[in-house]
C-alpha positions in Angstrom: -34.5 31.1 -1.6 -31.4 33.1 -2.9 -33.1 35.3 -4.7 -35.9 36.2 -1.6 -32.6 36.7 0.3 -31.4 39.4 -1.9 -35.1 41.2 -2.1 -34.7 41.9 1.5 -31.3 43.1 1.9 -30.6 46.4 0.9 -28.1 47.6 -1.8 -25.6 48.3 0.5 -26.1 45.0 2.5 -25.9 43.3 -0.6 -22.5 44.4 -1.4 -21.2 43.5 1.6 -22.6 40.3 1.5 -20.9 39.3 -1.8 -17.9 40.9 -0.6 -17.7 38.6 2.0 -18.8 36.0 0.3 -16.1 36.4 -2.9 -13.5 36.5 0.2 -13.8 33.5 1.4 -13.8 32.2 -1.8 -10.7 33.8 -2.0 -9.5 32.2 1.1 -10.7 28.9 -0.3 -8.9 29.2 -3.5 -5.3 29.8 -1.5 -5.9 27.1 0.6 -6.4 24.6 -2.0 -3.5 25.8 -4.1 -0.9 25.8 -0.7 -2.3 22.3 0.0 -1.5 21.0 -3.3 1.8 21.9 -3.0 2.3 21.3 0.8 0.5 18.2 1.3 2.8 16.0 -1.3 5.8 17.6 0.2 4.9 16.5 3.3 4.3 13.1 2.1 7.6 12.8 0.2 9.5 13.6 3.1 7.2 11.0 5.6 7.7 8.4 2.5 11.4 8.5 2.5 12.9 9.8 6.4 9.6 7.5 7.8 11.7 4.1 7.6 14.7 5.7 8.2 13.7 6.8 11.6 11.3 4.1 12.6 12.7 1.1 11.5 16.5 1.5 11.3 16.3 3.8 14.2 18.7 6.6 13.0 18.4 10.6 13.5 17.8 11.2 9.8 18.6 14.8 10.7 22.2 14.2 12.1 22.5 12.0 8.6 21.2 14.7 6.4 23.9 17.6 8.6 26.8 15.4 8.4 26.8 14.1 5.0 23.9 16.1 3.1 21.4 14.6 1.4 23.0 11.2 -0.3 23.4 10.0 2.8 19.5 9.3 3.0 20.0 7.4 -0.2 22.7 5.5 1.8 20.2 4.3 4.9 17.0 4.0 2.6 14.8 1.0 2.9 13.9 0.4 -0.6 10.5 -1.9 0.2 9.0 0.5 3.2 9.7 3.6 1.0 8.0 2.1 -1.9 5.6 0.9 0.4 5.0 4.2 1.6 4.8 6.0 -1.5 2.1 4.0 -2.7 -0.2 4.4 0.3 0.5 8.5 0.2 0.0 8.5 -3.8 -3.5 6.6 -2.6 -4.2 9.0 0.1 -3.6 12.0 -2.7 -6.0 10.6 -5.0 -8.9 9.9 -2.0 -8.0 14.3 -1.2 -7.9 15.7 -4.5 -9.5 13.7 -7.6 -8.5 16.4 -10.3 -4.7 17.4 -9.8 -3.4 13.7 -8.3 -0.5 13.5 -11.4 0.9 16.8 -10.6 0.6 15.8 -6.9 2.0 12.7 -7.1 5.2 14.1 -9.6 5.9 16.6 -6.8 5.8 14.0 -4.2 8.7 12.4 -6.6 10.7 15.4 -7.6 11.1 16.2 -3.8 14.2 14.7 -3.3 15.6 14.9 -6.4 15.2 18.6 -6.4 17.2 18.2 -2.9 20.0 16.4 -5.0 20.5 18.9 -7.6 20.6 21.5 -4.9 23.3 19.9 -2.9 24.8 18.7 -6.5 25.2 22.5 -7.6 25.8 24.1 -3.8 29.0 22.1 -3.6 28.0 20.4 -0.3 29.2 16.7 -1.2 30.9 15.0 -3.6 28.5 13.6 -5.9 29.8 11.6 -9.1 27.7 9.8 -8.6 24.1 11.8 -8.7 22.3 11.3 -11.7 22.0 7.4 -10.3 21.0 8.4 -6.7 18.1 10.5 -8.8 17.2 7.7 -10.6 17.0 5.5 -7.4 14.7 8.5 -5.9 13.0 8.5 -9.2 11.9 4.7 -9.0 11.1 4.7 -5.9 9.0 7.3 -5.8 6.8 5.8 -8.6 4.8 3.8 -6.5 3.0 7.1 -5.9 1.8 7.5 -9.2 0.6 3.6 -8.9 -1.3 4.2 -5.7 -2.9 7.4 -7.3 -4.2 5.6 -10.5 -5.0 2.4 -8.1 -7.7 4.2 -6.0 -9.1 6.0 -9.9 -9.9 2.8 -11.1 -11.6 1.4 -7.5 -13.9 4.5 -7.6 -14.7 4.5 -11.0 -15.5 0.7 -10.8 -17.5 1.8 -7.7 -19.4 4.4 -9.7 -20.1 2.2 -12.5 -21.4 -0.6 -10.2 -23.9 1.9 -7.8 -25.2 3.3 -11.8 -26.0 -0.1 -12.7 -27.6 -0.8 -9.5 -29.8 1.8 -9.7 -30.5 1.2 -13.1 -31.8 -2.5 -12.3 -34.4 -3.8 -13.5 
């Protein structure tokens, strides 16, 4: 069918046509790459300010302006952020099958990143960093869990509907 389509456009059309066509490809391309990046961002900062907000009803903003970033460490829930990790390291590996490590270490390094930031900026006093980036650290590892968790349900899936069609 391709190939009748090009018989009947003309050079010119044609190089329009693929013009067009390697352009959205373009467009396509970006997309995915500002997604990979945005996306686990997003989750990192829904993982962590989430419980703050919700369940210990505090403006995580006023928090953040008053007494920079270790005071998120300070109002954490441990168990909902965990929790919450886990579910977004899950929904990361149901988006994007091929690039759900690097996804799920950027979803970690977030806050961390935010630390050494503050750390170096002079913000706070922080003697006490390289622990609150370890807490951030193992919190945050759920994400890779949840990400490997749904791997191994679809490839058991996959391995079950090939042996179900394979059946006797």
């Amino acid at each position: 069918m391709q190939q009748a389509r090009n018989r009947m456009l003309s050079s010119c059309d044609r190089r329009q046509y693929f013009r067009r066509r390697a352009g959205r490809a373009k467009v396509k391309r970006t997309f995915k790459v500002l997604m990979r990046f945005i996306v686990p961002i997003f989750f990192s900062a829904v993982s962590v300010l989430g419980p703050i907000i919700f369940l210990q009803q505090k403006n995580a903003l006023e928090l953040i302006e008053a007494h920079g970033v270790a005071a998120i460490g300070d109002a954490m829930n441990p168990l909902a952020t965990a929790a919450l990790f886990f579910c977004s390291g899950c929904i990361l590996r149901a988006i994007d099958k091929r690039f759900w490590l690097s996804a799920s270490a950027l979803m970690i390094a977030v806050f961390p990143i935010l630390v050494l930031i503050e750390v170096i900026s002079g913000i706070g006093h922080h003697n006490l960093f390289p622990f609150e980036i370890g807490i951030y650290v193992i919190l945050g590892l759920p994400a890779i869990v949840g990400a490997a968790f749904v791997g191994v349900i679809r490839r058991g899936w996959s391995n079950e509907s090939k042996q179900d069609s394979s059946g006797p």
